[in-house]
N, C-alpha and C positions, 0 to 999 in steps of 0.2 A: 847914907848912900842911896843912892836913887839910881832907877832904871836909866835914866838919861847918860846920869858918869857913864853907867857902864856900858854904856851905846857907844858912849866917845871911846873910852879904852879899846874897847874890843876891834871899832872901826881903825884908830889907831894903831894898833896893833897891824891889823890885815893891811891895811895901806901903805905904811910904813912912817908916816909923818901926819901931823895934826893938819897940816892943811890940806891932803889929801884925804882926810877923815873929816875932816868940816864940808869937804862937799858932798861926801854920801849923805852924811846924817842933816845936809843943809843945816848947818850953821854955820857962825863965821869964824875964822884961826882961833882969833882972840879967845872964842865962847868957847871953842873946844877946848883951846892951853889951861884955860880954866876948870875945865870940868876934870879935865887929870888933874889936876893942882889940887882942886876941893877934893877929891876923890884919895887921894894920897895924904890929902892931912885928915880927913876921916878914917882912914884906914891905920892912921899912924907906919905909914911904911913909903920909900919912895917904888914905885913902879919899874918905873926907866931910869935907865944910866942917860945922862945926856954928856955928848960926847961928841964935840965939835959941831953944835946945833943939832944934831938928829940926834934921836931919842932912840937906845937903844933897851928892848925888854928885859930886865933881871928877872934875877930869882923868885922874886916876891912878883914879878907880873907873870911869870909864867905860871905860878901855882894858881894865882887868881884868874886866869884864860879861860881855861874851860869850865870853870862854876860858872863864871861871866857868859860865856859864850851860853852856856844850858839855862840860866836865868832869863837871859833874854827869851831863847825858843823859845820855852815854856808862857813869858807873857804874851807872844807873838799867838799860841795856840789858844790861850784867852781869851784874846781879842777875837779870833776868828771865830770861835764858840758864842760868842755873844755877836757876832754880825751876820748879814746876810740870811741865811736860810732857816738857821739856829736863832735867830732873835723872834 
């Protein structure tokens, strides 16, 4: 599981669809349907219900949201620690 999945997930999530989350995270659909796809078979769970093309969050994406969402901040605040005034 890698920070990037969970880039897509979480922007997925907020946006409401992988293609609207491939343009935050700039990548393209395809890379994003992918990164939930790797991300759900490493996880061994599906995420979303997909349900007439959109992707709707289950149970298992909802419990995964906010670790998701806090794993990011947190690398987001390592980065910033190691740049600019702090390097």
């Amino acid at each position: 599981m890698g920070l990037r999945q969970l880039e897509v997930f979480v922007a997925t999530v907020r946006a409401g669809s992988t293609r609207s989350a491939a343009e935050r995270v700039a990548r393209s659909q395809s890379a994003a349907s992918s990164a939930i796809a790797e991300l759900e078979t490493t996880l061994g769970v599906a995420l979303f219900d997909r349900v007439r093309r959109r992707l709707v969050l289950n149970e298992n994406g909802r419990a995964l949201l906010p670790m998701a969402a806090s794993l990011l901040d947190q690398a987001a605040e390592l980065e910033h620690l190691f740049t600019g005034a702090h390097a």
